[in-house]
Backbone as CSV, one residue per row, in Angstrom:
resi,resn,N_x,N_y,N_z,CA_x,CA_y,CA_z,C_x,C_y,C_z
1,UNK,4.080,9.122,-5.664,3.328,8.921,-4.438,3.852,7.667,-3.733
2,UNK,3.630,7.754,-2.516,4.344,6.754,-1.433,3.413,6.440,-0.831
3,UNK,3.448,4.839,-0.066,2.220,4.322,0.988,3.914,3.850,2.036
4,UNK,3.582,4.809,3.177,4.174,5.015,4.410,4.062,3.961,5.233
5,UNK,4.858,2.731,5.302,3.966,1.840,6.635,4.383,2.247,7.845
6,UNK,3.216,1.522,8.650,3.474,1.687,9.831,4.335,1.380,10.907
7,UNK,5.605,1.049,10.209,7.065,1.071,11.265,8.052,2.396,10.912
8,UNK,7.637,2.701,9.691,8.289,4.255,9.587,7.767,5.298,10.133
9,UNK,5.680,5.713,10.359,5.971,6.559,11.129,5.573,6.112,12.763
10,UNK,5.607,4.886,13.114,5.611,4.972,14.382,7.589,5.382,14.779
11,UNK,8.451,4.840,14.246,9.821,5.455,14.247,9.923,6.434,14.257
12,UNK,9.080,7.274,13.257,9.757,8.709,13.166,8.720,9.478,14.762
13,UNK,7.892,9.353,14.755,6.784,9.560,16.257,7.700,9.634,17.240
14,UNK,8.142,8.395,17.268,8.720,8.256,18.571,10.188,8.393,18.741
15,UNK,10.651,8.905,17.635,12.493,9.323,17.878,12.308,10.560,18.667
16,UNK,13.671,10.721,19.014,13.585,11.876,20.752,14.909,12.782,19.946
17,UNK,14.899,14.039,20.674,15.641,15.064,20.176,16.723,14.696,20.599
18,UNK,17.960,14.792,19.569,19.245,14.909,19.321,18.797,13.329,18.571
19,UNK,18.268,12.312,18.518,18.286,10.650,17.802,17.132,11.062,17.092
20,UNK,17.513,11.768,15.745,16.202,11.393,15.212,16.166,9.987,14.013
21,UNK,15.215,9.712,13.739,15.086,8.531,12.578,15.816,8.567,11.670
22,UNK,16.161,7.596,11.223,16.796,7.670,9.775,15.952,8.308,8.566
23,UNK,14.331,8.202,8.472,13.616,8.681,7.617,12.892,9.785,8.056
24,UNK,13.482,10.584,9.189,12.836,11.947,9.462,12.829,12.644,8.415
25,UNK,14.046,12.978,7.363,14.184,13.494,6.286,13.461,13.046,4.857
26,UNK,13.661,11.485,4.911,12.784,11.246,3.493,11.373,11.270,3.712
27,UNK,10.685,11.216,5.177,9.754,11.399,5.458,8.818,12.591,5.620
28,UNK,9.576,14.021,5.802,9.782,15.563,5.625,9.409,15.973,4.352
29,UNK,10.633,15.266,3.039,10.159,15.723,2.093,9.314,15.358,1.324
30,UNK,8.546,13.984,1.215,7.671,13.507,1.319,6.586,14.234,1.167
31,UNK,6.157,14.498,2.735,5.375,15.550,2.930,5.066,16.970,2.755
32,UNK,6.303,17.120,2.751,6.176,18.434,1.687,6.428,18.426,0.027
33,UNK,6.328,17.534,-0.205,5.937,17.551,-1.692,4.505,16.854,-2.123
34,UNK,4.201,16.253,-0.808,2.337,15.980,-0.662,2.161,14.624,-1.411
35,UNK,3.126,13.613,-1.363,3.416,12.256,-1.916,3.177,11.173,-0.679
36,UNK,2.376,11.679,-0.111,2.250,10.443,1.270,0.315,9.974,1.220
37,UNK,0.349,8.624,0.981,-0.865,8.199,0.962,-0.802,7.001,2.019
38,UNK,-2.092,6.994,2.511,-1.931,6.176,3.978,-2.926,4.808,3.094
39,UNK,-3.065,3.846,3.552,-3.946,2.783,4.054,-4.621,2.964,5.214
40,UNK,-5.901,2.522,5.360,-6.817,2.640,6.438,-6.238,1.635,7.464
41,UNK,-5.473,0.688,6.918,-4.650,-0.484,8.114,-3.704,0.195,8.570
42,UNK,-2.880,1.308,8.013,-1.818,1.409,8.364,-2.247,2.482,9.772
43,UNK,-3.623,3.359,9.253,-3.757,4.510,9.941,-4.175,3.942,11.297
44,UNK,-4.851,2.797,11.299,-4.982,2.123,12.389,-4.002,1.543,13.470
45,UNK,-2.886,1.109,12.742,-2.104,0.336,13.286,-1.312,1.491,14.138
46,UNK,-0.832,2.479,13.366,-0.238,3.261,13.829,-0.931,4.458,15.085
47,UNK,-2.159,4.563,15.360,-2.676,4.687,16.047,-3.604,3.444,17.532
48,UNK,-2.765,2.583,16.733,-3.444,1.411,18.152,-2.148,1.655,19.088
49,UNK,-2.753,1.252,20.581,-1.698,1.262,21.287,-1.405,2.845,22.269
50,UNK,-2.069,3.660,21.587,-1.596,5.127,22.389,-2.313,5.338,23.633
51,UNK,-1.396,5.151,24.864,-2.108,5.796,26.014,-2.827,6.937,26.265
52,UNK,-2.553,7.678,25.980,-3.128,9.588,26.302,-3.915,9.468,25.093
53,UNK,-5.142,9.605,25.760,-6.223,10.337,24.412,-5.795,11.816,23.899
54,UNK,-4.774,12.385,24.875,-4.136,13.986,24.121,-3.382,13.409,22.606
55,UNK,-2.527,12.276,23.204,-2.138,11.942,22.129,-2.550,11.598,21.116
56,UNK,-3.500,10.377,21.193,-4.227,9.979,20.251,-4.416,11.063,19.407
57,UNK,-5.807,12.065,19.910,-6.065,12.691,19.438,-5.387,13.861,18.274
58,UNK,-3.806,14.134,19.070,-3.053,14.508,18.268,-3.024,13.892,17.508
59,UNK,-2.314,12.961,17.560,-1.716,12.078,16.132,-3.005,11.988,15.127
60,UNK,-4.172,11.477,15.099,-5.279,11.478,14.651,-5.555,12.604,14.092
61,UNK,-5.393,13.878,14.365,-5.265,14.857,13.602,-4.312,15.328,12.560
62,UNK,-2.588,14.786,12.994,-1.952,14.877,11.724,-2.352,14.255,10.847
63,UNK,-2.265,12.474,11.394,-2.670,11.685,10.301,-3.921,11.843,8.924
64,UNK,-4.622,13.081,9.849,-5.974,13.357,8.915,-5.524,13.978,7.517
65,UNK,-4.497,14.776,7.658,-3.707,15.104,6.474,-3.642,14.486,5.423
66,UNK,-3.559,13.420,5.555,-3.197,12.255,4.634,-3.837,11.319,3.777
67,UNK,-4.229,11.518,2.463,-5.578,10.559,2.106,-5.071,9.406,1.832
68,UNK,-6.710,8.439,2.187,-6.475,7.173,2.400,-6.613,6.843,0.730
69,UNK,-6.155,5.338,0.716,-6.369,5.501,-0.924,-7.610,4.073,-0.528
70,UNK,-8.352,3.936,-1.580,-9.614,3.514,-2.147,-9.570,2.154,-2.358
71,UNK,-10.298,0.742,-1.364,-9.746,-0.567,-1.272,-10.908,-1.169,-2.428
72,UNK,-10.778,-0.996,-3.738,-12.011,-1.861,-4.182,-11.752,-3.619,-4.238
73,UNK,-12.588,-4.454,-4.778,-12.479,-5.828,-4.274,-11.557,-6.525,-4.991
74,UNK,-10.485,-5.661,-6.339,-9.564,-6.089,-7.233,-8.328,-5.904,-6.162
75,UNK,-8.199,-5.158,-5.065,-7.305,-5.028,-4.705,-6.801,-6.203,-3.264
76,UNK,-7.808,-6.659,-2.767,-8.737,-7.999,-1.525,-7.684,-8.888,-2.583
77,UNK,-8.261,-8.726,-4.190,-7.630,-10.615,-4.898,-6.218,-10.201,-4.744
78,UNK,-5.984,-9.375,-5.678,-4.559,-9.040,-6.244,-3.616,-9.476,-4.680
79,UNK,-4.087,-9.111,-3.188,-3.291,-9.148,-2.099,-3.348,-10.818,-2.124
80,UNK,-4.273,-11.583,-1.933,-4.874,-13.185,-2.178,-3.089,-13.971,-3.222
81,UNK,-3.510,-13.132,-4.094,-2.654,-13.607,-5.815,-1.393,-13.200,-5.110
82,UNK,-0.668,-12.464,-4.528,0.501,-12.113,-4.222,1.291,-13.010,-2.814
83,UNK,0.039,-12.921,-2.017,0.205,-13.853,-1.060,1.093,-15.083,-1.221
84,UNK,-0.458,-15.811,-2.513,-0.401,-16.625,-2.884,1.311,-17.492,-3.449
85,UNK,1.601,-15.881,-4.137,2.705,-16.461,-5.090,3.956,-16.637,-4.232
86,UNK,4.007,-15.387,-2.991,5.788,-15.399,-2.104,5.352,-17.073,-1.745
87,UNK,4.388,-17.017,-0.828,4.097,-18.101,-0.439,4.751,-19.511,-0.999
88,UNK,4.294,-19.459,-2.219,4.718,-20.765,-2.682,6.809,-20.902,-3.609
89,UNK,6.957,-19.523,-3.240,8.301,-19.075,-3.618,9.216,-19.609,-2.282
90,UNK,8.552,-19.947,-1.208,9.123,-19.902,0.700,9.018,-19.060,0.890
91,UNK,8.428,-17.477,0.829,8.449,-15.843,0.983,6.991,-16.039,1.801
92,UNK,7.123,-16.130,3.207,5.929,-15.943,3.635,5.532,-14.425,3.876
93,UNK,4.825,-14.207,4.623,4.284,-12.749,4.743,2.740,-12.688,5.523
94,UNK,2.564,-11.515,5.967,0.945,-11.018,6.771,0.296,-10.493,5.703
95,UNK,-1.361,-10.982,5.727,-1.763,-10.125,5.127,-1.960,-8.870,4.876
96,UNK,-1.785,-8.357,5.830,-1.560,-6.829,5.671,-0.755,-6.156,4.709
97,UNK,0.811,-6.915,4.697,1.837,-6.695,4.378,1.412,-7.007,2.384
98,UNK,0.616,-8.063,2.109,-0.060,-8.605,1.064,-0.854,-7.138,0.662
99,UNK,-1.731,-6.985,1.229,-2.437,-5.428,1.043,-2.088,-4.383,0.636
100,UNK,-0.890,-4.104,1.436,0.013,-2.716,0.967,0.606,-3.095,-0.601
101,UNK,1.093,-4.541,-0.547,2.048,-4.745,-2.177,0.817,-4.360,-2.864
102,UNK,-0.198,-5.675,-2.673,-1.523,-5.144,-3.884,-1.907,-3.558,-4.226
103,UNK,-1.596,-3.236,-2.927,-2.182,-0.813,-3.451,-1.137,-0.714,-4.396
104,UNK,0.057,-0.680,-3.789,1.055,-0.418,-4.218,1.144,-0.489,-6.034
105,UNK,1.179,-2.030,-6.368,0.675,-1.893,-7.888,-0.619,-1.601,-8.576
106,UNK,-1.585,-1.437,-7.538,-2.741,-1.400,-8.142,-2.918,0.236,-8.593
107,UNK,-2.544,0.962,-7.572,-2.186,2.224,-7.588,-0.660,2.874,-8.014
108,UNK,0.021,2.136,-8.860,1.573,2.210,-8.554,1.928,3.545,-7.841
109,UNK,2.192,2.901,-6.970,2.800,3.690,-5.706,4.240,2.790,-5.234
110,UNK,5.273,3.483,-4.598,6.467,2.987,-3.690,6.280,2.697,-2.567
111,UNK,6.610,1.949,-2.342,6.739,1.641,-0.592,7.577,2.306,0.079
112,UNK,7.532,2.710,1.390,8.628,2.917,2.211,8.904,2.567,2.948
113,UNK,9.151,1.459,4.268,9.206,0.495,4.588,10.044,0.509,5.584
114,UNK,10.599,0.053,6.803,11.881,-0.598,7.426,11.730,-2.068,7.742
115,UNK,10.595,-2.931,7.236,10.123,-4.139,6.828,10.962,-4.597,5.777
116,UNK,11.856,-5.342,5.914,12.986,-5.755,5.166,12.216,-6.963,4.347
117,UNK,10.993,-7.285,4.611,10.539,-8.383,3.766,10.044,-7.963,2.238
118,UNK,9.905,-6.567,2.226,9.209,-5.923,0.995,10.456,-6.440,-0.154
119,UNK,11.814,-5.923,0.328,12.742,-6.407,-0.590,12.451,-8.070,-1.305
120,UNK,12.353,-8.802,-0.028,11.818,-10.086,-0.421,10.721,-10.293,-1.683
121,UNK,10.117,-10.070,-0.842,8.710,-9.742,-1.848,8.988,-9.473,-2.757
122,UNK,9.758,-8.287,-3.136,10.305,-7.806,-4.662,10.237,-8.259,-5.946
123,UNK,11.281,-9.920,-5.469,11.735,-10.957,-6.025,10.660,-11.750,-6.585
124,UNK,9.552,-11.599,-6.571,8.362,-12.271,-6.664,7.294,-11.665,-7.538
125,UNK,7.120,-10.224,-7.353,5.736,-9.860,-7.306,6.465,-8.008,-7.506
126,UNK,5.536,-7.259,-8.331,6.058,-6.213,-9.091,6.185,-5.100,-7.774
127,UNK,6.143,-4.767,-7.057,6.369,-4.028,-6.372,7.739,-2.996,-6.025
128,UNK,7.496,-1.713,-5.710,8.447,-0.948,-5.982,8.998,-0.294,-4.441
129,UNK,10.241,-0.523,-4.198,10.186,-0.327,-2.843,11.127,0.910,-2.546
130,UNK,10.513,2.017,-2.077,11.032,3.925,-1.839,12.796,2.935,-0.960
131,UNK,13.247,3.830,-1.448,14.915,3.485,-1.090,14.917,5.326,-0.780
132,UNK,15.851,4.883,0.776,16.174,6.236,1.583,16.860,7.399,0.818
């Protein structure tokens, strides 16, 4: 299972025919092997910003596909504790970005990413990052 952030599928959304994404494909099979779990931040993020409520609404309906996975309050520290640690490594980071690592091991799940800081992160803190 994979947690998708939200620069891969706003990329893959918005690539135009004949340029598609680099992860149209790892993102395809993905989904058809039913390995895509969202964050409630991500589902947000990736839905902020859309002009056309057609759209919205579209997208809001694929995205429904997709279960969110389950934030209990071990997962709030574990993001805190990870923070904590790039942080004091010079590895800064958003909390958000803190959030996804914490699912990620809490749930071991892969990342998939075009956030080149996850690699960073790596170096620090157990996280497993989906390679194309």
């Amino acid at each position: 299972m994979v947690i998708v952030d939200s620069d891969v599928w706003s990329e893959v959304f918005r690539s135009r025919a004949g340029k598609a994404s680099k992860y149209f494909d790892k993102l395809a099979k993905l989904i058809e092997d039913e390995d895509v779990v969202l964050l409630g931040a991500i589902r947000q993020e990736v839905l902020s910003g859309i002009k056309s409520k057609e759209q919205f609404d579209s997208l809001k309906k694929v995205l429904r596909s997709f279960p969110d996975v389950s934030l209990p309050e071990a997962i709030y520290e574990m993001a805190a504790s990870f923070y904590n640690i790039c942080r004091s490594n010079g590895v800064p980071g958003s909390y958000a970005d803190f959030l996804i690592c914490a699912c990620s091991v809490f749930y071991k799940l892969e990342i998939l990413s075009n956030d080149r800081e996850y690699i960073h992160y790596s170096k620090h803190i157990p996280i497993k990052v989906c390679k194309l």
